[in-house]
N, C-alpha and C positions, 0 to 999 in steps of 0.2 A: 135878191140875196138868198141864197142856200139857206137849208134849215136849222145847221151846224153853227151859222156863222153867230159872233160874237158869246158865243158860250166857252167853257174854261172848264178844263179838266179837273179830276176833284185832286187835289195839294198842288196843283200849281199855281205860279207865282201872280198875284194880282190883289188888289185891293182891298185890303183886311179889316175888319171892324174894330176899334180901340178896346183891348184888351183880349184880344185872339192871338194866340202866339202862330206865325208863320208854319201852317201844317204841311207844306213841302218839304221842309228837311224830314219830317218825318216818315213820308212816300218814300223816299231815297234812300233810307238805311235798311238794310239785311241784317238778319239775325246775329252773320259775325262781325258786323260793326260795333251792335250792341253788346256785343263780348269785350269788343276792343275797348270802347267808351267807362266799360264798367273796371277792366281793369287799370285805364288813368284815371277814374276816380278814384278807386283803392290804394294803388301802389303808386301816383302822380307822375311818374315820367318813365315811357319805353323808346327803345333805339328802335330802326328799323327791324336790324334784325332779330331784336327779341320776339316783336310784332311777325316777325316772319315764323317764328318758328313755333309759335302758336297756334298760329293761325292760316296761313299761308303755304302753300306748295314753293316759291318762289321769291326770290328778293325783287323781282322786275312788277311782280303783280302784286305784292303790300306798298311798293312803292305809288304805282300807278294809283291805287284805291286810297292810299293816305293822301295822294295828291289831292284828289277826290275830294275827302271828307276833308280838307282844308279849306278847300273851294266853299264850302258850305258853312264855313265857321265854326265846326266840332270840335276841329281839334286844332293845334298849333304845334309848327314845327322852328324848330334853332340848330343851329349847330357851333361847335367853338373852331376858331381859328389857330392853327400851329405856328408857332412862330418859327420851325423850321419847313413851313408853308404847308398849303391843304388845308381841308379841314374834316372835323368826326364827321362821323356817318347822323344822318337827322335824329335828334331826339324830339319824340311828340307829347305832348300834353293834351287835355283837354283846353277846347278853345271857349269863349264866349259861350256860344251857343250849345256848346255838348256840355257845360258845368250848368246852366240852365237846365236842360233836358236831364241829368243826372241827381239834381236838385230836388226835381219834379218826381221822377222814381223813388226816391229817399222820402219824400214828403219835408222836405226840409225848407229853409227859407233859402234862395238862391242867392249868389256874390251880385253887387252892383259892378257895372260894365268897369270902374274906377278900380274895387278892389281885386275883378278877377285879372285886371292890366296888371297891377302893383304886384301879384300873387304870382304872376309869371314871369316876372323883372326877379323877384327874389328867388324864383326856381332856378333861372339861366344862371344866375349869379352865384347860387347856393356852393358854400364851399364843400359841401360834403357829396355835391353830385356825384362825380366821379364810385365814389363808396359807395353810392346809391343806386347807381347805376348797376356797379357789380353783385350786391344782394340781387334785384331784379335779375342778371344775367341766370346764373346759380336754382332759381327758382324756374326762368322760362326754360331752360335746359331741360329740367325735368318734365315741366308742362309739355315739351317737343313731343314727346313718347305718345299723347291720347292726339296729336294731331293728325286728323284723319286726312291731310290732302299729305301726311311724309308715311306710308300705310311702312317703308322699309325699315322707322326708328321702331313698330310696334313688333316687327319680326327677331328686331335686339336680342341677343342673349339677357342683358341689360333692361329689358324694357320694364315697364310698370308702370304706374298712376298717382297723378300727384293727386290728393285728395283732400288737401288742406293747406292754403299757401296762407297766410298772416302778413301783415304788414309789420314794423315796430311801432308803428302807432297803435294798432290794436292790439300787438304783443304789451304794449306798458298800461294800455288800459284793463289789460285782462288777467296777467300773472302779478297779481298782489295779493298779499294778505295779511290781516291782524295777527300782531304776537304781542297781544295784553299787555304789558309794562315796556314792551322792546318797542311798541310803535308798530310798524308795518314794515314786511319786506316784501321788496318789487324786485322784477329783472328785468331788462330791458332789450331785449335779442334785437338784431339786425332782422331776424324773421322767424317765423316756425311753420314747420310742414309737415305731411302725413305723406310715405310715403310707401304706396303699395302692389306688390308684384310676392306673385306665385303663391299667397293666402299669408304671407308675412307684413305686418306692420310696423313699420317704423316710424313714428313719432321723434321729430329733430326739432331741436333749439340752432339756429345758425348764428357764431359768430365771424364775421366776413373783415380779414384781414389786410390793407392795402402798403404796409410797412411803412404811413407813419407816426403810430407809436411806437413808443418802445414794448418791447418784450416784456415787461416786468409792469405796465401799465395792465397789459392784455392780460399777462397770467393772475393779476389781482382780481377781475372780471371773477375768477369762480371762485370768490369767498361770496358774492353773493348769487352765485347759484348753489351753493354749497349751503346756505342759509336762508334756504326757499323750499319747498319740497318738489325742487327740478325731476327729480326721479321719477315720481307718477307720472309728467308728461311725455319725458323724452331724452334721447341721448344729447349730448352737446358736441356740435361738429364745428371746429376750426378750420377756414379754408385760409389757407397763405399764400401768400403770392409768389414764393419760393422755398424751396425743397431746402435750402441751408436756412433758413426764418424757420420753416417748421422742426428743422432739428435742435435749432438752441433752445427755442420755445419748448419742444419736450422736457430735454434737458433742465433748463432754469425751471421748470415747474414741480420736478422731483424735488431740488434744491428749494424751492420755496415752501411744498406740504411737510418736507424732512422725511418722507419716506409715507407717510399718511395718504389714503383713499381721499378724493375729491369730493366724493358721496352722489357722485352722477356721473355715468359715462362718459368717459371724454372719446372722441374721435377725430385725428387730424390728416390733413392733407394739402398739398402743396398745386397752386393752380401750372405751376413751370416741367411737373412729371411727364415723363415720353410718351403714358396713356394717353388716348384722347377719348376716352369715355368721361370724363367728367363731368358731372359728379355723382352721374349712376350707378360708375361701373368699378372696377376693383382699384381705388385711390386711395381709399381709408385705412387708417391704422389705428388700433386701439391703445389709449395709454393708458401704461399700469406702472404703479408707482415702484412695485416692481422690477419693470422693466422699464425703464423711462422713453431710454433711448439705447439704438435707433428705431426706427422703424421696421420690424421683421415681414411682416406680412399685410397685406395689402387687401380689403374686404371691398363686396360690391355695400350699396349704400342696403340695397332691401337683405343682408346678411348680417351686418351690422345688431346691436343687442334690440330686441324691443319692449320697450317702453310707453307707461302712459295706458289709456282708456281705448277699448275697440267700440266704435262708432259706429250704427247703424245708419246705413247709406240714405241720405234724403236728398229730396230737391233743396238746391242752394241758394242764400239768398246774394250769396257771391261766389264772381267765377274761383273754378276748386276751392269749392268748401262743400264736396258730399259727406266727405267725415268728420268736416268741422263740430267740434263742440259747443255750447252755448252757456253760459254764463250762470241759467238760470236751473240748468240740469242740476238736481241735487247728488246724482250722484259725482258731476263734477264738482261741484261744492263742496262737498266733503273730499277729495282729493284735495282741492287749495288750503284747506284746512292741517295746520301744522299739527295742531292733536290729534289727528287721522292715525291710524294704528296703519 
């Protein structure tokens, strides 16, 4: 017998000692897997092609490699059925084994096999997928621009750097604060971004429109940015799902302040516009109470006002977040601070 023979290469597959977690999957992954993994742990569920334009040169080779990392248990895919037949393009999550490994990064205690089952039965079913899906579109849009295998989005008129993508879950854990007798005000955005190209920063609050609420639901939304001090961080951009939603919506909201400032920039845009730079590139319209409506003129997103703290670039401890801020920074503390001068 050879001198090779019954030997096992180091992370392949064979007989583990109890309490050794399987170090094959870990041989197997490349740096942008780890990118992919961390962004369904952050933001829980990407389409193909969000995955693709992050990351990816192609829809044929994010497909191929999520095939992949399925095969291995990281991640999990679904799709919903049409009932005028077909169905969406795959939506991924973290699987079993990549909320494990994701666990383990975090230092946190990991889901039991039972509740990360239950946690993805609630995700496929979740009614606000759809909405959820479209914040995530909105934000990988922008991410598209640092992806280094599309080098033609970074040649953009358009182009720039996302530098700070937020979840709403860390948007409501993080824009709160005391007002002594009044209790606390929180907002609760769909997401918040840092967005930057040509030495401008733009700092955004996103509220992500899918028509169905009503108008007068949504336009209530900025009495409590209006009662936060939204303005240190960032402008507020309404994206709608059509160009006649976004013109009533200007409208009823003149009618609602009575002619009154917001107290935080508003910026609106309709995702149904003949552009197709979205939401880069010149979509935006600023409203002013003013001028409510129509919409005169049309800004790129990095022209737009800016808003909010400039961030000295670090290593992140999530994907785009070089400019993220931290909680614990005093000088953003005292921006959350409503008696902040």
């Amino acid at each position: 017998m050879g001198g090779g023979a019954g030997r096992r290469l180091r992370g392949a597959p064979g007989r583990r000692r109890a309490g050794e977690p399987d170090a094959s999957v870990w041989f197997r992954l490349v740096e942008r897997d780890r990118r992919v993994l961390e962004l369904l742990a952050e933001h829980r569920v990407l389409t193909t092609g969000q995955i693709t334009a992050v990351e990816f040169s192609s829809v044929r080779r994010a497909q191929d490699r999520m095939r992949q990392l399925r095969g291995l248990g990281v991640v999990f895919s679904f799709r919903d059925s049409y009932a005028t037949g077909g169905t969406s393009e795959s939506r991924f999550a973290l699987g079993y084994v990549g909320a494990r490994m994701m666990a383990a990064r975090r230092a946190v205690t990991p889901p039991t096999a039972k509740e990360h089952t239950q946690r993805l039965e609630r995700l496929a079913l979740w009614p606000k997928l759809a909405h959820h899906l479209g914040v995530n579109d909105f934000f990988c849009r922008l991410a598209a621009y640092s992806n280094p295998a599309r080098p033609a989005l970074a040649a953009s008129p358009d182009a720039g750097a996302l530098t700070q993508w937020w979840s709403e879950r860390r948007c409501a854990d993080f824009f709160w604060t005391h007002q002594g007798v009044k209790g606390e005000a929180r907002i609760r955005p769909d997401g918040y971004g840092c967005w930057e190209s040509g030495g401008r920063v733009v700092r955004f609050f996103l509220e992500y429109d899918t028509g169905t609420e009503s108008l007068r639901v949504v336009a209530r939304k900025i009495s409590g940015y209006g009662g936060f001090p939204s303005d240190r961080f960032g402008v507020l951009l309404f994206s709608f799902h059509s160009a006649r939603r976004e013109t009533a919506f200007r409208a009823g909201l003149g009618k609602m302040l009575g002619g009154y400032d917001a107290g935080v920039v508003i910026a609106t845009t309709a995702r149904d516009l003949p552009a197709q730079e979205y939401p880069a590139g010149p979509v935006w319209a600023l409203w002013s109470a003013r001028e409510p409506c129509p919409a005169r003129e049309r800004l790129r997103l990095a022209d737009l006002p800016e808003r909010g703290p400039r961030v000295r670039h670090h290593t992140p401890d999530l994907p785009y977040g070089r400019a993220a801020f931290a909680p614990n920074d005093p000088a953003v503390f005292r921006l959350l601070s409503t008696d902040a001068a």
